[in-house]
C-alpha positions as a printed Julia matrix, in Angstrom:
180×3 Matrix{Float64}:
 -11.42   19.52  43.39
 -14.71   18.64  41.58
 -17.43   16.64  43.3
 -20.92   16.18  41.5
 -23.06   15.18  44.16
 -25.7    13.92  41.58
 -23.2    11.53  39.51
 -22.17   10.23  43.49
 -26.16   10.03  43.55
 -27.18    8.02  40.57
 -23.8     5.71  41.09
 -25.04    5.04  44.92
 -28.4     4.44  43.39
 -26.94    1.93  41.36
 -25.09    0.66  43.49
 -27.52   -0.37  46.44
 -30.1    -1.74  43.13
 -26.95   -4.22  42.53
 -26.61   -5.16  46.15
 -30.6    -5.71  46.37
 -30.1    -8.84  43.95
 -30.19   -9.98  39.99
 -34.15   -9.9   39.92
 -33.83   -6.19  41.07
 -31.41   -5.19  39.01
 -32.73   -7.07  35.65
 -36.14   -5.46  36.64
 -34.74   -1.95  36.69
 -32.49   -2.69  33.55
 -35.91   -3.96  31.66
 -37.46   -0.63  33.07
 -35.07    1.49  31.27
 -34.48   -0.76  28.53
 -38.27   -0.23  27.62
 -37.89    3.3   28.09
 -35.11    3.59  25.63
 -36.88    1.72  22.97
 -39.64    3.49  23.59
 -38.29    7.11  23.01
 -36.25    5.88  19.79
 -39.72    5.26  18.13
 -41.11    7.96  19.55
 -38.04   10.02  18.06
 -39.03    7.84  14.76
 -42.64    9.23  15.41
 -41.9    12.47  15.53
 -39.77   12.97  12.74
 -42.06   10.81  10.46
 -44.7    13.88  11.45
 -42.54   16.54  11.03
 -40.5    15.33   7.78
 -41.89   13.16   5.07
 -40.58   10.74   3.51
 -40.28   12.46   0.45
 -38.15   15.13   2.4
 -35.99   12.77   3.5
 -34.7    10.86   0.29
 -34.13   14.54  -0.54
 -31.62   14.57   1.97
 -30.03   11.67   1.29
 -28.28   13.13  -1.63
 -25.48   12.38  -2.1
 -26.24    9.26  -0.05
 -22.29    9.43   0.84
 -21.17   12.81   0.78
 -17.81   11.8    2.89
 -17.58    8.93   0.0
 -16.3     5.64   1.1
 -13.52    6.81   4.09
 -16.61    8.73   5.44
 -18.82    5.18   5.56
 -16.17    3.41   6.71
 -15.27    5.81   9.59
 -18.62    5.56  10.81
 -18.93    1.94  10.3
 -16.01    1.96  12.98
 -17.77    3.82  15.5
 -20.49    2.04  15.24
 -18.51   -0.89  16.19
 -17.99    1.1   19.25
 -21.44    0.67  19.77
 -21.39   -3.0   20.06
 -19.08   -3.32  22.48
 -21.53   -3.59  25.39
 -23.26   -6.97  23.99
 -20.23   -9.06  26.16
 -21.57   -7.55  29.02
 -24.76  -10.49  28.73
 -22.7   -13.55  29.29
 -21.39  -11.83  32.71
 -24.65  -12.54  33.86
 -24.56  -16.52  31.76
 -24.17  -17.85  35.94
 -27.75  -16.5   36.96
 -29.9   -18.16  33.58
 -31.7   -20.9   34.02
 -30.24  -22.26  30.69
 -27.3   -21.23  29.69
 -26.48  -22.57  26.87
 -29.89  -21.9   25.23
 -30.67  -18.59  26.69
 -27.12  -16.78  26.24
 -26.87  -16.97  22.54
 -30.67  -16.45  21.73
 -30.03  -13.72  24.26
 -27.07  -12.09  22.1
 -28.3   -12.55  19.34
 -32.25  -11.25  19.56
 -30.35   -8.22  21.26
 -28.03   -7.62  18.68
 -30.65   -8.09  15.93
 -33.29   -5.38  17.53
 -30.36   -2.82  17.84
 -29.05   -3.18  14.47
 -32.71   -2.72  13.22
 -32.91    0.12  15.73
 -29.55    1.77  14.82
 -30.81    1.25  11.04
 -33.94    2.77  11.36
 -32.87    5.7   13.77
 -29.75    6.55  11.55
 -32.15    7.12   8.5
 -34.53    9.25  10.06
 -32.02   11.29  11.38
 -29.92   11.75   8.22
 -32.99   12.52   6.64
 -34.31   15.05   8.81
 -31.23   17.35   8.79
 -29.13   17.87   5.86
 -25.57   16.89   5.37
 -24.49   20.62   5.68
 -26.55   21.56   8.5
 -24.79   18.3   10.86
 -21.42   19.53   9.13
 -21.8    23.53  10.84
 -22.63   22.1   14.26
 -20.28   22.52  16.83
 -19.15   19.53  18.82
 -21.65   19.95  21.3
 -24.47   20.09  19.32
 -23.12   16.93  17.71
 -23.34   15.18  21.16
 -26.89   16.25  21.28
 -27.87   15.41  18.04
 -31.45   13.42  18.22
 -32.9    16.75  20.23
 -30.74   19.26  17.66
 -32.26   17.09  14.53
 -35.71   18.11  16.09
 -34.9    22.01  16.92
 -33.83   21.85  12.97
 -37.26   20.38  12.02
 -39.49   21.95  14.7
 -37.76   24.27  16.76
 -41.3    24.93  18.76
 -41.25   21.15  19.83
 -39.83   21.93  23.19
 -41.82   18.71  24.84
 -40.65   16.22  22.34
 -37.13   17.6   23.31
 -37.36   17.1   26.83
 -38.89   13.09  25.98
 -35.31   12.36  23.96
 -33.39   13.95  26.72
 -34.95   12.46  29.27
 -34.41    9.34  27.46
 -30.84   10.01  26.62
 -30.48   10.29  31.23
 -32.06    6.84  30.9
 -29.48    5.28  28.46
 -26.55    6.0   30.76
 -28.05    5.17  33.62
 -28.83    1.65  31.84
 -25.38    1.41  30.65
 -23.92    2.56  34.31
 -26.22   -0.45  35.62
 -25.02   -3.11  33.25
 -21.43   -1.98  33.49
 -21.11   -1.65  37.35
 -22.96   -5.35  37.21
């Protein structure tokens, strides 16, 4: 038997921020929220300084080296991605105005992620070639913002530790707004 005493932790954590009350818990989720956007730009910021632009259309040839099954696959998982937006009209009972501030609420969000998944996916495939994501293992592929910068800067231990930190505060987020 398995117990990890700091997934109980976080989970508890979670759980009394829930049973504090919806101002609590849309404070904390705004909290981390900010703190994800703000380490996908800072990601963007990084990469921008170690990689020019010039680099990166470099490696974006071929822009599909998979050809269309390989865009289309990933178009699916990114659908994946989307899945969470439902999770706003569980919370439709505690707006003021429901039917104004649920759909401008779905929609703004789903808007500034697209534009975020956009602008993070071409950094990304622009920083590390085609063949270099191909060799990693599965692992590194889970960690891939922090192994994108160990390709470009492998002395940028700090800016590693900023994405994974962020990375904690993304499931934490999404442990929040799925336990709400």
């Amino acid at each position: 038997i398995v117990f990890n005493v700091f997934a109980f932790g976080i989970v508890a954590q979670i759980t009394i921020v829930l049973v504090w009350g919806i101002r609590e818990s849309s404070f904390f989720n705004a909290i981390m929220v900010l703190i994800k956007i703000l380490v996908l730009v800072f990601f963007v910021g990084v990469a921008l300084y170690y990689v020019s632009p010039a680099e990166m259309t470099q490696n974006w040839k071929p822009f599909q080296p998979q050809g269309w099954s390989g865009t289309l696959t990933g178009a699916a998982l990114v659908f994946f991605a989307y899945i969470g937006f439902d999770a706003v009209s569980t919370v439709a009972e505690e707006t003021k105005n429901p039917s104004r501030d649920l759909p401008i609420g779905i929609i703004a969000s789903l808007v500034i992620c697209t534009v975020l998944y956009v602008v993070v996916a071409a950094v990304f495939t622009g920083m590390v070639p085609w063949e270099t994501i191909r060799s990693w293992t599965s692992a590194q592929q889970g960690e891939s913002l922090t192994m994108a910068l160990d390709h470009v800067a492998p002395q940028a231990l700090w800016q590693n530790t900023v994405v994974a930190f962020g990375s904690v505060i993304a499931h934490t987020a999404v442990l929040l707004v799925f336990q709400l």
